[in-house]
C-alpha positions in Angstrom: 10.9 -3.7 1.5 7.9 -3.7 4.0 7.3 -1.0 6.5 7.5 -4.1 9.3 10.3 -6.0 9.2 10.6 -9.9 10.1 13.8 -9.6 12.3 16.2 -6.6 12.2 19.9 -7.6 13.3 21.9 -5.0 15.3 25.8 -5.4 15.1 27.5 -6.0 11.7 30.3 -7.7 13.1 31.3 -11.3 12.5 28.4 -12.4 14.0 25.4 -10.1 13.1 26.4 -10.0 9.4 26.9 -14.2 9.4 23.5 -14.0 10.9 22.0 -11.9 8.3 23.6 -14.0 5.5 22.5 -17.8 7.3 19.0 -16.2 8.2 18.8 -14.8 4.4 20.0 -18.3 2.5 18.0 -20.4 5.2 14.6 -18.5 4.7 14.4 -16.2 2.2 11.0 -15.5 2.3 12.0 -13.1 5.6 12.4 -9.6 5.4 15.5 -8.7 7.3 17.7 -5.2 8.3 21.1 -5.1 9.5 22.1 -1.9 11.6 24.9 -0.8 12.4 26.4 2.3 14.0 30.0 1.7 12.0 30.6 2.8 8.3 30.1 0.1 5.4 33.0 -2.3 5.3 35.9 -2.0 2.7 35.3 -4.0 -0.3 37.7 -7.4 0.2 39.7 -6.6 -2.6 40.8 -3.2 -1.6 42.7 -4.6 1.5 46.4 -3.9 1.1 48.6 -7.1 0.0 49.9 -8.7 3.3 54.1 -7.5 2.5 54.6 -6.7 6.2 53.5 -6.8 9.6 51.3 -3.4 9.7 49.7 -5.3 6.6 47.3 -7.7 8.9 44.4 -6.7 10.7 46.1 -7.1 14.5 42.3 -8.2 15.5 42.2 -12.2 14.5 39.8 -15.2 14.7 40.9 -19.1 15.4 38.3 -20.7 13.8 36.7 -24.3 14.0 35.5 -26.6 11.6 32.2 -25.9 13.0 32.4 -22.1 12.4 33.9 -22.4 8.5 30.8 -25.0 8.1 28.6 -22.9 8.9 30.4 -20.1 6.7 30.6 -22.2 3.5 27.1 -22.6 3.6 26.8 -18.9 3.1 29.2 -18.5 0.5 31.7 -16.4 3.0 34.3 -18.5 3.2 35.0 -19.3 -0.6 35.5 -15.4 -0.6 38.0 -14.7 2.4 39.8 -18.3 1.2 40.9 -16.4 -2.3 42.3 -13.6 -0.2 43.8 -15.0 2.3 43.3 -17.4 5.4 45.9 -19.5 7.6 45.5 -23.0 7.8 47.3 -24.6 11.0 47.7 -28.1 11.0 49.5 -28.5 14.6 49.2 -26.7 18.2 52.1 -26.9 20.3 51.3 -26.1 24.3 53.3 -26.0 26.9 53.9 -24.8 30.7 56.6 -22.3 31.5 57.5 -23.8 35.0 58.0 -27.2 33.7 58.8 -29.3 31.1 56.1 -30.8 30.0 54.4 -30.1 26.2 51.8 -31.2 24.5 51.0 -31.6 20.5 48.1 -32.0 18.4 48.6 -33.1 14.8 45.8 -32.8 12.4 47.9 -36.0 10.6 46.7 -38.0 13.6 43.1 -37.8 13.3 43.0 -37.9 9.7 42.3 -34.7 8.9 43.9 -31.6 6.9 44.2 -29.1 9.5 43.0 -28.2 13.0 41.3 -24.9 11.9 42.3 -21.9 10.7 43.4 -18.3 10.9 41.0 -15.2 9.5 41.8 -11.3 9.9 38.5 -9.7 11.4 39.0 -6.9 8.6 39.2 -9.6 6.0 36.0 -11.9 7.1 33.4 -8.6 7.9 34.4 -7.8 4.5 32.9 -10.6 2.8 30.3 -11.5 4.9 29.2 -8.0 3.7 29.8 -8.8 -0.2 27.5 -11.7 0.5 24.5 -10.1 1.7 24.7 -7.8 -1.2 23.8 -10.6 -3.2 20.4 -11.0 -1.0 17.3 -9.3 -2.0 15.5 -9.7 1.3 18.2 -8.2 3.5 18.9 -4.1 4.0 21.9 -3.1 5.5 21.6 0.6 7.3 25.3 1.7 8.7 25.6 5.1 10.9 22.8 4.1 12.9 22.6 4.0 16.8 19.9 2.5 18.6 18.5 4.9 20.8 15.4 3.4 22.4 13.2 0.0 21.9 9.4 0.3 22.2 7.4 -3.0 22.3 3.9 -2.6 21.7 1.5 -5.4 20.5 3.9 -7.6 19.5 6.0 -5.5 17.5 9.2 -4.2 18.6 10.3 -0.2 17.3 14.1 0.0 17.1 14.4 4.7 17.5 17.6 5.2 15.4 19.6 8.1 15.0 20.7 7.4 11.0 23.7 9.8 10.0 23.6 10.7 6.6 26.5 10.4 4.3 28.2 12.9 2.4 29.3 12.8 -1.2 32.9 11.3 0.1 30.6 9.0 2.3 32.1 10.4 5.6 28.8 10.6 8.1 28.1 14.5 8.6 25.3 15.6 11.0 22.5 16.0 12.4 21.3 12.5 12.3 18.2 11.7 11.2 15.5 10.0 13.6 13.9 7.1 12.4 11.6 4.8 13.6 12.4 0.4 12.3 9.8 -2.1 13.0 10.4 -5.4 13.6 8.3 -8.5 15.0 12.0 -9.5 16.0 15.6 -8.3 17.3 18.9 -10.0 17.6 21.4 -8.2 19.4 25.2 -9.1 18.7 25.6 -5.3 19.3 29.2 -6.6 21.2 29.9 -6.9 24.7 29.3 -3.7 26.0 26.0 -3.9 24.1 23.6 -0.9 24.1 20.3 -3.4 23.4 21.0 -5.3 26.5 21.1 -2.1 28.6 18.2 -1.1 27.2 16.2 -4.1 28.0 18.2 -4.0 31.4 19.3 -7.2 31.0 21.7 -8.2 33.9 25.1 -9.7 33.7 27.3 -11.4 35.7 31.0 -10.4 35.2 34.5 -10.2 36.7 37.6 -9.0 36.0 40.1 -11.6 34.8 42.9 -9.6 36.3 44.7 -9.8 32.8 45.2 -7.1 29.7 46.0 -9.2 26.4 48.7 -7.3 24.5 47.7 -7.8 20.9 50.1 -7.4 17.7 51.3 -8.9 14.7 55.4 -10.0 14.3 57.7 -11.0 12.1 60.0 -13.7 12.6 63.5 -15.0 11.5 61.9 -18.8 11.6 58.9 -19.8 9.7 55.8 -21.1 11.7 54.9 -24.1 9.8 51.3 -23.6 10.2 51.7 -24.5 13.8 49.7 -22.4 16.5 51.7 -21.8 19.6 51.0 -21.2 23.4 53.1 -21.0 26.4 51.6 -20.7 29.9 53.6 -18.1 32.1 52.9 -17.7 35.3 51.9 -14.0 34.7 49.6 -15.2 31.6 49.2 -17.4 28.4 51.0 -16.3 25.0 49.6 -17.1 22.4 51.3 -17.0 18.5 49.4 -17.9 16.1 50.4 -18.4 12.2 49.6 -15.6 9.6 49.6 -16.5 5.8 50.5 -13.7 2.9 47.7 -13.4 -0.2 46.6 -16.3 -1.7 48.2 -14.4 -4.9 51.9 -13.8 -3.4 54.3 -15.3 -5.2 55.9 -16.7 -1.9 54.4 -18.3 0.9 56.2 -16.4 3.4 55.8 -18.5 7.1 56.9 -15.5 9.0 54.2 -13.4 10.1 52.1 -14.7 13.2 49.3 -12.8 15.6 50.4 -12.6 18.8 47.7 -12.4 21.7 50.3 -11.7 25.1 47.9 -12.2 28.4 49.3 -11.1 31.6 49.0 -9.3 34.5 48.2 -5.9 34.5 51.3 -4.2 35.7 53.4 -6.7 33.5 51.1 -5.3 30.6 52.2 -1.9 31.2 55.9 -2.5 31.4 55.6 -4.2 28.4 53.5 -1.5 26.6 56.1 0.9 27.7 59.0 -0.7 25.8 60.2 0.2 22.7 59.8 -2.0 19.5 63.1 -3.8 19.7 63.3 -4.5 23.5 59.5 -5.8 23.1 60.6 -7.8 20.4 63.5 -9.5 23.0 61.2 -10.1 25.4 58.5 -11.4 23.3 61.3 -13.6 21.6 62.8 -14.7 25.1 59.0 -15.7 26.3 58.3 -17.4 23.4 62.0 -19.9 24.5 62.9 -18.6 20.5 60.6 -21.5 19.2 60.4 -19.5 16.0 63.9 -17.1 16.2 64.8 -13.7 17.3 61.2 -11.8 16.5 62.6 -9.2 13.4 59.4 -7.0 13.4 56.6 -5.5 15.9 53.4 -3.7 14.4 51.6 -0.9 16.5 50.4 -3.2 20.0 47.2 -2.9 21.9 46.2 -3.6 25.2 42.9 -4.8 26.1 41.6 -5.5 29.7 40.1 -9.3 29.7 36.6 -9.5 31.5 34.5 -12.5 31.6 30.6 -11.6 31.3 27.5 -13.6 30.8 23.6 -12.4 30.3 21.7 -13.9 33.0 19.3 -14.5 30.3 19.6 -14.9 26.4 16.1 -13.4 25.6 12.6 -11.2 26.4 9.9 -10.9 24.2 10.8 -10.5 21.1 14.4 -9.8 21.6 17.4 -12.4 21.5 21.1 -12.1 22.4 23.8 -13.6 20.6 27.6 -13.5 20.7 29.3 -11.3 22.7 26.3 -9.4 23.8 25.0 -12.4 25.5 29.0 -13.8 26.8 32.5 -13.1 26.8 35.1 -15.3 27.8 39.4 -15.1 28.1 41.1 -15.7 24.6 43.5 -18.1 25.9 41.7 -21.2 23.4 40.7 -18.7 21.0 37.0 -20.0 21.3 34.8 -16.5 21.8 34.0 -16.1 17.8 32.9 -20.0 17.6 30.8 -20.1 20.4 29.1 -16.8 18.9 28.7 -18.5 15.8 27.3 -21.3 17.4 24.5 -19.0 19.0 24.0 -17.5 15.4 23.5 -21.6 14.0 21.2 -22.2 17.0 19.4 -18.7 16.1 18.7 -19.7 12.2 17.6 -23.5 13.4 14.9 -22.1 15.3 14.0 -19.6 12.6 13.7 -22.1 10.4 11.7 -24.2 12.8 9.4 -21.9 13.2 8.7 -20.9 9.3 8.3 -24.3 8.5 5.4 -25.0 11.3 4.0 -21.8 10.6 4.9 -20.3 14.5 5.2 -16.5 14.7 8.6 -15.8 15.0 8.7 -14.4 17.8 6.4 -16.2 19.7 8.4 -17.4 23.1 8.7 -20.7 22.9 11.2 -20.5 20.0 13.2 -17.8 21.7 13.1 -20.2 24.9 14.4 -23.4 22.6 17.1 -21.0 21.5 18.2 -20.1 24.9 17.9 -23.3 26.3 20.3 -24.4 23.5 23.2 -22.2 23.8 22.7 -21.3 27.3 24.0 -24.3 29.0 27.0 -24.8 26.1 28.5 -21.0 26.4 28.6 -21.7 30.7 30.2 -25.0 30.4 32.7 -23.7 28.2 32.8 -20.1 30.3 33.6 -22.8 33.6 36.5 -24.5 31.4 38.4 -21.3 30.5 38.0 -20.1 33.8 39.4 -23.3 35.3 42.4 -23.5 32.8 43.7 -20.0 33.4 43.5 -20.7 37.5 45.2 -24.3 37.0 48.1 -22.6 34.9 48.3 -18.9 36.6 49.2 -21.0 39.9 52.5 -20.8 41.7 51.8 -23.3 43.8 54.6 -26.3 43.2 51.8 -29.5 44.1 49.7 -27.6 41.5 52.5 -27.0 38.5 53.9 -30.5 39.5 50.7 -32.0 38.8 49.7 -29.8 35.8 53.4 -30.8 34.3 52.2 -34.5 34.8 48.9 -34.6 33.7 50.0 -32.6 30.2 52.9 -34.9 30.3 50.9 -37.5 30.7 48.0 -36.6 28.1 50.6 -36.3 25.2 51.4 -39.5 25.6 47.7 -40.9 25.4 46.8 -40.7 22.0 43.3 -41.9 21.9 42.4 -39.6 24.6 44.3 -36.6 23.4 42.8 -36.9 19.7 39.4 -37.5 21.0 40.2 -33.6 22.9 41.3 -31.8 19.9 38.2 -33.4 17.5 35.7 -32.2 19.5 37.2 -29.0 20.0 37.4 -29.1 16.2 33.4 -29.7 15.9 33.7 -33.2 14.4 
């Protein structure tokens, strides 16, 4: 590898590492590094066999047809699809204080299913057996990122590398070392180090709701359909879990439950035990899928919407939730981030072909001017959803009980929704 480095990618998440990989298959002339201050991922197939609810990685991704597009093209997908993956092929919603529901059937726009289901563990995992089949990418884990000097052009990323021991557990001191790069991309994650360091500014707000997140077990099978109910203290959301692709039985009783409510309601829930959580999760859920048989360890997350001001400086780009977080209630944080990672690698690729230094502004700008206005409009929808459906008001759950009534029964209209929330 060369002492200077075309772009070095900071975060190995979902999004740096499907970075590395799209930037790696779509030029692979560049010379790329991916730090990370984690350890190396466990290799796919050393995740345990899915036999039972503290089986699943409790962290879980809804993903488009956009996003597994995009992870098909680097050879990601084929790899987490012979593990395992849930398919859903219907979404049922509906309003607490009402009785008005709404479905989407993938049947009705012709298509096999609305997205799908992916553990975090399982998809970091092999994103990172992909880019160990790329020559032109290094991957450095136990690194922080203490400092960014730009001179000339160039940008020096001043690590802190923690060496590994022969167990590979990271034992200090750390070693200081210098990376050079004409380019950075941040998806460092929303508290994001890089963008303090640049002092980028935010704008965020509390959404006045901790999600509850856990995995269940329950006495009816889901069907592969994804489920939310909006409660006045906050949407639940169950979504459908499959077992490995080499079980013997396709067991349709596992789902990933993502609770949002109030914070005081958050705590008395945390405070139960796994039975009487299991009731009330059962009774909140109306028993669409049975009494709930199981509960895995739960953690509770305070929701806060934040947005960069700015995607990029010289020489330095933001991109998933380093540049914008948003509430979970549609599931649509990871997709928009991998839509800044698609934008990213066109530009890339722009510029390689026209000969433009990466990092010269304009292409940072076009990337920016890309994403920027797509991640707010869909920031301003969330936002507007979770105040339409957290009021108690009775004009404004009358009217939200017609206008979902009203939507189910427009077919046209309701399909044309759910496709281009699909990516098609």
């Amino acid at each position: 590898m060369s002492d200077v480095y075309d772009i070095a990618i900071v975060g190995a998440g979902l999004v740096g590492s499907t970075a590395a990989a799209a930037l790696a298959e779509a030029v692979p002339s560049l010379k790329l590094i991916m730090l990370d201050a984690g350890p190396a991922p466990v290799a796919l197939a050393k995740h345990k066999a899915a036999a039972g609810v503290d089986d699943f990685d409790p962290r879980v991704v809804a993903l488009t047809r956009d996003s597994q597009t995009l992870l098909q093209s680097i050879g990601a997908w084929q790899r987490v699809a012979e593990k395992r993956l849930c398919p859903y092929s219907d979404m049922e919603v509906w309003d607490a204080d009402g009785t008005a529901r709404i479905n989407f059937d993938s049947s009705e726009i012709q298509e096999p299913n609305l997205g799908h289901i992916v553990e975090n563990k399982l998809l970091v995992s092999a994103l990172a057996e992909q880019l160990a089949t790329y020559s032109n990418v290094e991957t450095w884990n136990g690194c922080t990122v203490n400092d960014v000097i730009e001179h000339e052009g160039q940008q020096t990323l001043v690590v802190n590398k923690k060496p590994l021991d022969e167990k590979a557990n990271y034992k200090d001191p750390a070693q200081p070392l210098e990376v050079k790069t004409k380019l950075i991309l941040a998806c460092d994650g929303a508290q994001s180090p890089l963008r303090q360091i640049k002092n980028i500014a935010t704008r965020e707000w509390d959404y006045g709701h901790d999600a509850i997140v856990t995995t269940v077990e329950t006495s009816k099978p889901h069907r592969g359909c994804a489920r939310q109910r909006f409660i006045s203290t906050g949407p639940l959301a169950c979504l459908p879990l499959a077992r490995d692709k080499a079980a013997q039985s396709n067991n349709e009783h596992y789902c990933s439950i993502v609770w949002s409510c109030l914070p005081e309601r958050a705590e008395e829930l945390m405070a139960l035990d796994d039975d009487s959580f299991a009731k009330a999760l059962g009774e909140a859920l109306e028993l669409e899928l049975g009494e709930v048989k199981a509960v895995a360890k739960r953690f509770r997350i305070p929701l806060r919407q934040r947005h960069a001001k700015k995607y990029i400086q010289a020489g330095f780009a933001l991109a998933g939730d380093a540049a914008h977080t948003i509430h979970p209630l549609a599931g649509q944080g990871v997709n928009l981030g991998l839509k800044d990672v698609a934008a990213f690698v066109e530009q890339i690729q722009y510029a390689s072909n026209r000969a433009v230094p990466l990092n010269d502004y304009s292409i940072l700008r076009r990337y920016q001017r890309q994403r920027i206005g797509d991640n707010l409009s869909m920031m301003a929808t969330m936002e507007g959803f979770k105040r339409l459906f957290g009021s108690n008001d009775i004009s404004v759950r009358w009217l939200r009980n017609e206008g979902v009534r009203s939507l189910n029964n427009v077919s046209m209209l309701k399909n044309k929704i759910v496709r281009q929330a699909m990516g098609l």
